[in-house]
C-alpha atoms as a printed R data frame, in Angstrom:
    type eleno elety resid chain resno       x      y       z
1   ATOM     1    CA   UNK     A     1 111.957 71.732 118.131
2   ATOM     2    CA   UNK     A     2 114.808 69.362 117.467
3   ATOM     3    CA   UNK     A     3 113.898 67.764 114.731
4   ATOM     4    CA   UNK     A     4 112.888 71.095 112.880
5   ATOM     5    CA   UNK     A     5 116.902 72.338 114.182
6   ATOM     6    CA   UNK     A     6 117.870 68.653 112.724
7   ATOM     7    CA   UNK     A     7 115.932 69.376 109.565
8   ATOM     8    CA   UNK     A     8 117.178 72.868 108.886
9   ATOM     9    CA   UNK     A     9 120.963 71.488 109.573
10  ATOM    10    CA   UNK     A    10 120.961 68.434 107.094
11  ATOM    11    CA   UNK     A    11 118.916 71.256 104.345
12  ATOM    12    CA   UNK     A    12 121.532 73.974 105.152
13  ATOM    13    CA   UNK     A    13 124.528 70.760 104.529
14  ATOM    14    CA   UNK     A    14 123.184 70.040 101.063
15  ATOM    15    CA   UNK     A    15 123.133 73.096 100.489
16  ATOM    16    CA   UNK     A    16 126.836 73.666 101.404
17  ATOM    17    CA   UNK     A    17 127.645 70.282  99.488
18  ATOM    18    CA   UNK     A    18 126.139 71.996  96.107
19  ATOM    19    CA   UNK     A    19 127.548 75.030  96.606
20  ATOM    20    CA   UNK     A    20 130.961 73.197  96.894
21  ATOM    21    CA   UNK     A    21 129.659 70.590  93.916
22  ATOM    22    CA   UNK     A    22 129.456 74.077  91.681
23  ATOM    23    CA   UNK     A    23 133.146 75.651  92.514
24  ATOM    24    CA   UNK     A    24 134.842 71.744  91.987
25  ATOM    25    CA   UNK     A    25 132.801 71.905  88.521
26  ATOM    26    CA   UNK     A    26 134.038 75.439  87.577
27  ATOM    27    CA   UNK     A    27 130.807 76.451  87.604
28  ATOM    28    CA   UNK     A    28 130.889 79.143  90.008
29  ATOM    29    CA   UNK     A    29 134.218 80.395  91.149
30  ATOM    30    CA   UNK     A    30 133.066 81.137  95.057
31  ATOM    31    CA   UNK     A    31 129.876 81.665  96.970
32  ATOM    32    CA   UNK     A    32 128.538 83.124 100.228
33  ATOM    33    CA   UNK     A    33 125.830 80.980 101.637
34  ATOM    34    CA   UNK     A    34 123.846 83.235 104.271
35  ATOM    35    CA   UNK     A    35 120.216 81.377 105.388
36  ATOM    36    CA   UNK     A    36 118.262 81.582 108.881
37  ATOM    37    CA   UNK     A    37 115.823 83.479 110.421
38  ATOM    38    CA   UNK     A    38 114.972 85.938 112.677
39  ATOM    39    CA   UNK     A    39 116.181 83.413 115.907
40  ATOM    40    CA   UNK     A    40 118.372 81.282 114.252
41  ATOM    41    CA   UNK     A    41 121.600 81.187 111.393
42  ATOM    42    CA   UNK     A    42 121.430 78.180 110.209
43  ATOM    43    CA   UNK     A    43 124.296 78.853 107.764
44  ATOM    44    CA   UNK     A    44 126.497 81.622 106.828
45  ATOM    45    CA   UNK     A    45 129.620 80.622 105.183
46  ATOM    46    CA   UNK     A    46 131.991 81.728 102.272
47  ATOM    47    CA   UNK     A    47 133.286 79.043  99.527
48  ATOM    48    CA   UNK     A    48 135.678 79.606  97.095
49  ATOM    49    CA   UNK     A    49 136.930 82.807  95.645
50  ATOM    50    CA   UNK     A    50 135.868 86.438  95.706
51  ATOM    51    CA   UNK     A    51 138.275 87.240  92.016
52  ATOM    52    CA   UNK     A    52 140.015 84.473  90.271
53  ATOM    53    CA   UNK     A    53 142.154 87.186  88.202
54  ATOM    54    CA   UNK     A    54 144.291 88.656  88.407
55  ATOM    55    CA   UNK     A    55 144.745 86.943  91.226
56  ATOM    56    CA   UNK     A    56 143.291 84.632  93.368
57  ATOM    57    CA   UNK     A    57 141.625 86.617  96.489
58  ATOM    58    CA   UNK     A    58 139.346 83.884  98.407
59  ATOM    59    CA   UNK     A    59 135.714 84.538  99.267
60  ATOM    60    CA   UNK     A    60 134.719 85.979 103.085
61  ATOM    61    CA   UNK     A    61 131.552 85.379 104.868
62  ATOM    62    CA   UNK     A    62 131.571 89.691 104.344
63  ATOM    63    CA   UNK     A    63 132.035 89.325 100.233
64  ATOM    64    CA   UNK     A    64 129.535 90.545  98.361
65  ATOM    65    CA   UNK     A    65 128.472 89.455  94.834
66  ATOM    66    CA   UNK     A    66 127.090 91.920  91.934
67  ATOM    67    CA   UNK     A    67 123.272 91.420  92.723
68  ATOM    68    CA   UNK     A    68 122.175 91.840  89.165
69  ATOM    69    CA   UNK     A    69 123.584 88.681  87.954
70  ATOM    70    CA   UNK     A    70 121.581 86.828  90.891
71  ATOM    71    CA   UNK     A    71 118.244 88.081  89.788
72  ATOM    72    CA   UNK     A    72 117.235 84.290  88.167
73  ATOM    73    CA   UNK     A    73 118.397 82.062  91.459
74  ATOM    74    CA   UNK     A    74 116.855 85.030  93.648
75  ATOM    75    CA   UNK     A    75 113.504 85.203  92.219
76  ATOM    76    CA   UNK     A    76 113.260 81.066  91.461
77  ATOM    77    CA   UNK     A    77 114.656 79.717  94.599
78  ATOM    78    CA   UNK     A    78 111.708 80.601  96.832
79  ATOM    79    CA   UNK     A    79 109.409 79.174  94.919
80  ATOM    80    CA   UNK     A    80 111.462 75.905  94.006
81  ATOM    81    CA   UNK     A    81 112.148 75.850  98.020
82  ATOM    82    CA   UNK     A    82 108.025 76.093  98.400
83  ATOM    83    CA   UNK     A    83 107.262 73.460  95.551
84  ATOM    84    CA   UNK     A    84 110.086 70.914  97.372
85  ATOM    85    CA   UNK     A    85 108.286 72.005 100.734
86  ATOM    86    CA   UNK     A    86 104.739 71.183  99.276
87  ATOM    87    CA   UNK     A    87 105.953 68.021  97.413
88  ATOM    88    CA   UNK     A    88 107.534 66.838 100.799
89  ATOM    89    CA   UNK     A    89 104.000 66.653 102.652
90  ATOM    90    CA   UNK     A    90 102.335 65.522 100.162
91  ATOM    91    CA   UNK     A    91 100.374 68.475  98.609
92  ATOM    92    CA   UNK     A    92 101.720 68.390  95.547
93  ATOM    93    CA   UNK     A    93 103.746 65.862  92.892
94  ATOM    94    CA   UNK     A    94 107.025 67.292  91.395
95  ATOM    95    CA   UNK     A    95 105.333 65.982  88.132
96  ATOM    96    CA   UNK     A    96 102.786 68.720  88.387
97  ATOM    97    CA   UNK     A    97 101.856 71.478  86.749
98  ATOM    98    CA   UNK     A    98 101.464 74.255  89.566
99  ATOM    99    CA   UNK     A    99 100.568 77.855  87.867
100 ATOM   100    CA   UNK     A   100  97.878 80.286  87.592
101 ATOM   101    CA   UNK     A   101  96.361 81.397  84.439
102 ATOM   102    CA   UNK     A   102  96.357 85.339  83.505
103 ATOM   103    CA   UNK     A   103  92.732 85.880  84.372
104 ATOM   104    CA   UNK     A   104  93.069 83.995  87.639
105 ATOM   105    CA   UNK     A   105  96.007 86.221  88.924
106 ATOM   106    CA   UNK     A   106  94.244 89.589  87.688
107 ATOM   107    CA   UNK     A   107  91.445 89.145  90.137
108 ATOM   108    CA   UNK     A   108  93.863 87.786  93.254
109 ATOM   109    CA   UNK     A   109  95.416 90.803  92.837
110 ATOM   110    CA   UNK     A   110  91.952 92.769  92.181
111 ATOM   111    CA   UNK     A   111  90.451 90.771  95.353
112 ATOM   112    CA   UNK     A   112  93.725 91.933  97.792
113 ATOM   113    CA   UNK     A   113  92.932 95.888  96.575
């Protein structure tokens, strides 16, 4: 169980160290970073700023951020989390094309009816 703690500690520190990465590079101007499970937080921590005008009010573990411009990193990051989780055992190569074609997904979702 200590090596899975170890694991999700070093994942939820690069995680902090790109969030940080992204408000050094302008990119973002703050984040909240909120990640565990049912048992454990492995993270939950504000970075940056909340406004940047008209003035500068900084970012709290309780800030919340307009949802609809998340809707690309919320819908993507679970499955780039489970392609880097699959690539990491082995199943699959990040070189790889990983989809299913149209038909394919019409009758998964036919067969779970």
């Amino acid at each position: 169980m200590n090596v899975v703690r170890a694991q999700h500690q070093k994942r939820a520190q690069h995680l902090a160290d790109v969030v940080i990465e992204a408000i050094r590079d302008h990119t973002i101007p703050g984040a909240v970073l909120a990640w565990g499970d049912l048992e454990t937080s492995h993270i939950h921590q504000a970075f940056g700023a909340h406004r940047v005008y008209p003035l500068v009010t900084p970012a709290q573990t309780t800030t919340l951020y307009d949802v609809a411009s998340l809707t690309k990193v919320v819908a993507t990051w679970p499955l780039i989390a489970q392609a880097l989780d699959d690539a990491e055992r082995g199943q699959l190569g990040l070189g790889e094309r990983k989809g299913v074609s149209k038909l394919e997904f019409k009758n998964r979702c036919a067969s779970s009816t």
